[in-house]
C-alpha positions as CSV (number, residue, x, y, z in Angstrom):
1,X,-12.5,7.4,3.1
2,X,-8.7,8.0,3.1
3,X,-6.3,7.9,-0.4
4,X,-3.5,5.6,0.0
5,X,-0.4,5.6,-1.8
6,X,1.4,2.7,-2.7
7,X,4.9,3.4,-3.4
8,X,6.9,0.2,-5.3
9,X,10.7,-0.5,-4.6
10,X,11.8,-3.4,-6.6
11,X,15.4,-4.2,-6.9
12,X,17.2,-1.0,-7.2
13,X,13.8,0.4,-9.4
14,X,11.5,3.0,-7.5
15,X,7.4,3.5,-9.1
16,X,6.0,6.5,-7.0
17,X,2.4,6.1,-6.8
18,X,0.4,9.2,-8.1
19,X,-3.5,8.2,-8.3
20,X,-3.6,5.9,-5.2
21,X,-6.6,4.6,-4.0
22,X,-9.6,5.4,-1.5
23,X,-9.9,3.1,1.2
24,X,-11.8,3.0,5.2
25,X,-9.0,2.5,7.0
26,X,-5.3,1.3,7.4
27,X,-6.8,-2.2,7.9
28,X,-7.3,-2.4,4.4
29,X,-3.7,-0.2,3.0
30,X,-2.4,-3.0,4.5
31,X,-3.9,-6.4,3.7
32,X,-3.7,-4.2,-0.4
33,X,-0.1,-3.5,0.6
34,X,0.5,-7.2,1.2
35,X,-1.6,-8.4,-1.9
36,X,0.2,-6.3,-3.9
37,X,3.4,-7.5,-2.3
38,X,2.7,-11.1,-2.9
39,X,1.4,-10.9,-6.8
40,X,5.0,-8.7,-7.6
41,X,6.7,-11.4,-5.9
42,X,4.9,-14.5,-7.9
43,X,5.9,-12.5,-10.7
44,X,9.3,-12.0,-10.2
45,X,10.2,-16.0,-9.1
46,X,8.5,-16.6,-12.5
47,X,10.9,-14.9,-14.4
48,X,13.7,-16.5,-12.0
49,X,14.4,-12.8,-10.0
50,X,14.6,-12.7,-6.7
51,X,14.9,-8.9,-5.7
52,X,14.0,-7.4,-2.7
53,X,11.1,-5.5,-3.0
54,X,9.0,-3.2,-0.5
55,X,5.9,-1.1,-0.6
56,X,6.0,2.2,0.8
57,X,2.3,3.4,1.9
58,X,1.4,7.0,2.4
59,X,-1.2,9.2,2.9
60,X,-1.6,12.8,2.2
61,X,-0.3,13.6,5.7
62,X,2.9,11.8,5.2
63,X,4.3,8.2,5.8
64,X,2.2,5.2,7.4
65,X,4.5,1.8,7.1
66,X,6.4,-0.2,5.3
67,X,5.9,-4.0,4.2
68,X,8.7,-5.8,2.1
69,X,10.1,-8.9,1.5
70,X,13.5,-9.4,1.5
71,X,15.1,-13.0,-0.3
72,X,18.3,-14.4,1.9
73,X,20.0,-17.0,1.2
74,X,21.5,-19.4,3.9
75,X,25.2,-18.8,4.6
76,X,24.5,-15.1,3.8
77,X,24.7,-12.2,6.8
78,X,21.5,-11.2,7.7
């Protein structure tokens, strides 16, 4: 199995993953990436934020993707 990373960008505050996680594939960095994603976000429109957020995931070779979710507002440039 592979160690994932998950590296948190909320707002303009960065948490760099140290432990991360063994998983079988990028299949499932992903679908974590995106539960993760989804719980900070329930969290955040609880307490009436709305920053955008991403999640960095890594491996120890370097980089792999990106997810984030990003809050516009209509009127606003995208």
């Amino acid at each position: 199995m592979t160690r994932y990373f998950f590296d948190i960008q909320s707002g303009r505050d960065c948490f760099s993953d140290e432990e991360g996680i063994e998983l079988p594939d990028q299949k499932a960095a992903e679908i974590e990436a995106m539960q993760t994603l989804i719980g900070i976000a329930r969290d955040s429109l609880l307490g009436n934020e709305k920053p955008d957020m991403a999640i960095e995931v890594r491996s120890a070779t370097g980089p792999l993707f990106c997810a984030a979710l990003v809050y516009r507002t209509p009127g606003t440039e995208q």
